[in-house]
C-alpha positions as CSV (number, residue, x, y, z in Angstrom):
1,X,80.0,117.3,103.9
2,X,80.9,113.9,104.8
3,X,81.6,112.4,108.1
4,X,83.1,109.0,108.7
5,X,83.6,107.7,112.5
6,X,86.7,105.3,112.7
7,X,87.3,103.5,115.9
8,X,90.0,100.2,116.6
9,X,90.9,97.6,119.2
10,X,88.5,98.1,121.3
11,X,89.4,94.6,122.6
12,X,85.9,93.2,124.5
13,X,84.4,96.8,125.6
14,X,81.1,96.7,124.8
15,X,79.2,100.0,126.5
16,X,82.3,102.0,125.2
17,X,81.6,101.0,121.5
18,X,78.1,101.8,121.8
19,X,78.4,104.5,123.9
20,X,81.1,106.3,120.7
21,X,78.5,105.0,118.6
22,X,75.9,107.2,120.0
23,X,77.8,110.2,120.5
24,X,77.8,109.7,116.4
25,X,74.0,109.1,115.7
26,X,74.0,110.8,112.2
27,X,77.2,110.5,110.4
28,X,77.6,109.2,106.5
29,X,79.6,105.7,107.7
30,X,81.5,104.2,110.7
31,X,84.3,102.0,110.5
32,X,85.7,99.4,113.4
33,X,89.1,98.3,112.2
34,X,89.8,95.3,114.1
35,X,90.0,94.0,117.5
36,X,86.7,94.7,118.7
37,X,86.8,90.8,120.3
38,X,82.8,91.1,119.7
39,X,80.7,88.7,117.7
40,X,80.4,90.0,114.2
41,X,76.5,90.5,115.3
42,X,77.2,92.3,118.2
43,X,74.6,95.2,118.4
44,X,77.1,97.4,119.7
45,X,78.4,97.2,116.0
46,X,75.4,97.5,114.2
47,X,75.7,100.0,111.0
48,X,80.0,99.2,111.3
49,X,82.0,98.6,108.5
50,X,84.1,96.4,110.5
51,X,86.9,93.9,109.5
52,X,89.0,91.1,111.7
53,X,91.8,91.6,113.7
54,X,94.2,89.2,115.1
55,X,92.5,89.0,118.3
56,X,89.2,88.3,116.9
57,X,87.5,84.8,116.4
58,X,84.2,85.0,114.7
59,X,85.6,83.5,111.1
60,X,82.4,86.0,109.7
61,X,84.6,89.0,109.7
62,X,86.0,89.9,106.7
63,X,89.9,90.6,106.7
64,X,89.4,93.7,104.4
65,X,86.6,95.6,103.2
66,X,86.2,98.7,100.8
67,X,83.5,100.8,99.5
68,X,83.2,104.3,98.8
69,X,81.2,107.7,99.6
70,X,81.0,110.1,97.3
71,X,84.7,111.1,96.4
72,X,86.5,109.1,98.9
73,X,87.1,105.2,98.4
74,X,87.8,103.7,101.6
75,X,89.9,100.3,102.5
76,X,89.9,99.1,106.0
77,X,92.2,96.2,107.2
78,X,93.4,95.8,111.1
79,X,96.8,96.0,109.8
80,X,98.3,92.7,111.0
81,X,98.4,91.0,107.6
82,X,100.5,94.1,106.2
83,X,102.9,94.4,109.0
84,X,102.4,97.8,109.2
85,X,103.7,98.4,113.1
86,X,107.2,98.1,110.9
87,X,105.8,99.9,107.2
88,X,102.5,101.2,105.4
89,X,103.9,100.1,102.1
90,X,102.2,96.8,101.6
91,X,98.7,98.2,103.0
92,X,99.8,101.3,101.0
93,X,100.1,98.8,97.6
94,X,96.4,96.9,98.4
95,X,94.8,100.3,98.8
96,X,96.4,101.5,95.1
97,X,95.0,97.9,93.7
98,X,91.5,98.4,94.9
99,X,91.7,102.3,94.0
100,X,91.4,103.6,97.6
101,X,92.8,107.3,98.6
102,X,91.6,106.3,102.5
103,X,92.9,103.4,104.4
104,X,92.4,102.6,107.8
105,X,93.5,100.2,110.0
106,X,94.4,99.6,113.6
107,X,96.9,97.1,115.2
108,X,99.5,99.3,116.3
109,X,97.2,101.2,118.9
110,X,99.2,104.4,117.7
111,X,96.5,107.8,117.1
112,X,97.6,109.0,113.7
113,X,97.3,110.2,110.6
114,X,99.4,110.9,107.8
115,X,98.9,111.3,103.8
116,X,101.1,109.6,101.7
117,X,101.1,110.6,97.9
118,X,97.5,110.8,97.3
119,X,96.3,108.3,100.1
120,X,95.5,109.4,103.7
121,X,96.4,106.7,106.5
122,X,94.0,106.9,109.5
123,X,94.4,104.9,112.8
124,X,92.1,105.6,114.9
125,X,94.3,104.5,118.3
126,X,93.1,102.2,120.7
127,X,90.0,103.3,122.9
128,X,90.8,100.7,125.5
129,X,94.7,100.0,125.7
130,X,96.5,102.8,123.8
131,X,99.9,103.1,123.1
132,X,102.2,106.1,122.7
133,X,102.0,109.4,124.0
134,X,98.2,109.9,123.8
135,X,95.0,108.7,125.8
136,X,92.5,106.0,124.3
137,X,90.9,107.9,121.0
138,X,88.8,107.0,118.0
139,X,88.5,109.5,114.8
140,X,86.2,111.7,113.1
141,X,87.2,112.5,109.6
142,X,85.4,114.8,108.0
143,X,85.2,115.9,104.4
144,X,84.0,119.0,102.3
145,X,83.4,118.2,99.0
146,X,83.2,121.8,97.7
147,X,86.5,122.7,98.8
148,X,87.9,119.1,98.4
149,X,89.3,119.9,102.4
150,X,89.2,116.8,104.6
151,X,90.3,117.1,108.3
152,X,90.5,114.3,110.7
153,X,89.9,114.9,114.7
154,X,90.7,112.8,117.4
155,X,88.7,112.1,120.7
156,X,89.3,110.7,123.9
157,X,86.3,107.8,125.5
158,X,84.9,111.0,127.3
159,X,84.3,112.8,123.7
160,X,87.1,115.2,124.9
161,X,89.1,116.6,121.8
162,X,93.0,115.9,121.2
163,X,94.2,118.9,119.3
164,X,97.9,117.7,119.3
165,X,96.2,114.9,116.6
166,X,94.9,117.2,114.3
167,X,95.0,116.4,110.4
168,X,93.8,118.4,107.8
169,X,94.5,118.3,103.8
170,X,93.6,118.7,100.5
171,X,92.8,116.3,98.2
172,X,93.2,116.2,95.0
């Protein structure tokens, strides 16, 4: 079983980052997609994958990253560079380059997920300034190797579970 913790735009909040980050002590990877507005050394993300955003400045974020664990290649961008508040095609395309089956990015502050032929798409939402029907969230995606099942669960700040964002699938 692997479990990945995925959090975006968390724009400046520093005790809310660590405070997710804590809730998490012992999973396989965590991702901050953007926005953070932290310096790239920030403790708070110490033991991120974490890319740059459009708000942040510190030119030592990288504007996408990839690397995989076990099955499942990951590619994280914030999502501005691909337009993706108006498609997921072009970050769709970069993930297919690099060999990625889960890509996720941030930007939009929109909680979702979604598989598109053999990729899943994760954002994670905004934890400080979410848009769209839900509260602030960040994701857990989770992923059982011996029956290839991989299910992604959303929380609020609090730790407080949003069932309506529930995603679960089989890869293949």
């Amino acid at each position: 079983m692997s479990e990945v913790l995925i959090v975006s735009d968390s724009h400046g909040w520093e005790e809310e980052v660590q405070l997710i980050k804590d809730r998490y002590p012992n999973v396989d990877a965590r991702i901050h997609c953007g926005d953070s507005e932290l310096p790239y050394d920030a403790k708070e993300l110490d033991g991120f994958y974490r890319v740059q955003g459009n708000c942040d400045m510190d030119s030592r974020y990288k504007e996408e990253i990839d690397f995989k664990l076990g099955e499942l290649h990951f590619y994280s961008t914030h999502g501005h560079l691909f337009q993706i508040k108006s498609s997921l095609m072009h970050v769709s395309y970069r993930a297919e380059e690099l060999g990625a089956n889960i890509i996720c990015h941030g930007h939009s502050h929109i909680a979702v997920a979604e598989r598109i032929g053999d990729q899943i798409v994760i954002n994670p939402g905004s934890i400080r300034q979410p848009r769209g029907a839900h509260p602030g969230s960040y994701a857990l995606l989770n992923f059982d190797e011996s029956t290839n099942l991989l299910s992604i669960r959303y929380f609020t700040l609090e730790g407080k579970e949003i069932s309506s964002l529930y995603f679960e699938t089989k890869l293949d």
